[in-house]
C-alpha positions, 0 to 999 in steps of 0.5 A, a space after each residue: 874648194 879650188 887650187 887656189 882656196 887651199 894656196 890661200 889656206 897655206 899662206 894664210 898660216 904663214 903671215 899675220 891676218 891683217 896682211 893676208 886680209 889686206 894683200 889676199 882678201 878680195 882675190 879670186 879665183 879665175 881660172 885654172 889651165 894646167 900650168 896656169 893658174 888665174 887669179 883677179 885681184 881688184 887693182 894693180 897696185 895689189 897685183 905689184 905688192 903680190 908679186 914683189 913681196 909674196 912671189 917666194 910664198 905663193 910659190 911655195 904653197 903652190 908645190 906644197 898642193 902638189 902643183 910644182 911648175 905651175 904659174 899664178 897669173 895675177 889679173 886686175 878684176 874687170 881687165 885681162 891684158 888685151 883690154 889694156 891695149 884697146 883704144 891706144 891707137 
C-alpha cells in the first residue's frame, strides 16, 4: 500500500462514493520524494476541483498517516509541467 492508498482510504471515509469516485477514482500514484508526494490525475479540470474543494481534506489525512509538512503535487496523466512548455516558442 503506498502513502497515497491509505490518504485515499481517509478520505474516502469522509465524503459520499460518488464524490470520491468522480474526484479520486482514476488517481494515481506517481511517486513520493519526502515532502513531495506526486499523484496523476486524468485532466485539468479534476486537478482544479481537487485542489479548490479538497486541499483542506487531503490535508488533513495527510498529517493523519503521519506525513505533516508533506505536499500533494497533483500532475495531469501523460504531462509533467515542462512538457507543457514544449513547442511554445
Amino acid at each position: 500500500m503506498t502513502v497515497w492508498d491509505a490518504i485515499l482510504e481517509r478520505l474516502r471515509r469522509r465524503m459520499p462514493d460518488e464524490d470520491f469516485r468522480r474526484w479520486f477514482g482514476a488517481s494515481a500514484y506517481a511517486s513520493d520524494a519526502g515532502d513531495q508526494i506526486t499523484v496523476w490525475v486524468p485532466s485539468e479540470s479534476i486537478k482544479r476541483h481537487i485542489a479548490a474543494q479538497y486541499s483542506d481534506e487531503i490535508a488533513r489525512a495527510v498529517r493523519a498517516v503521519g506525513r505533516a509538512g508533506t505536499h500533494i503535487r497533483f500532475v495531469v496523466s501523460g504531462m509533467e509541467e515542462d512538457d507543457e512548455d514544449e513547442g511554445r516558442e
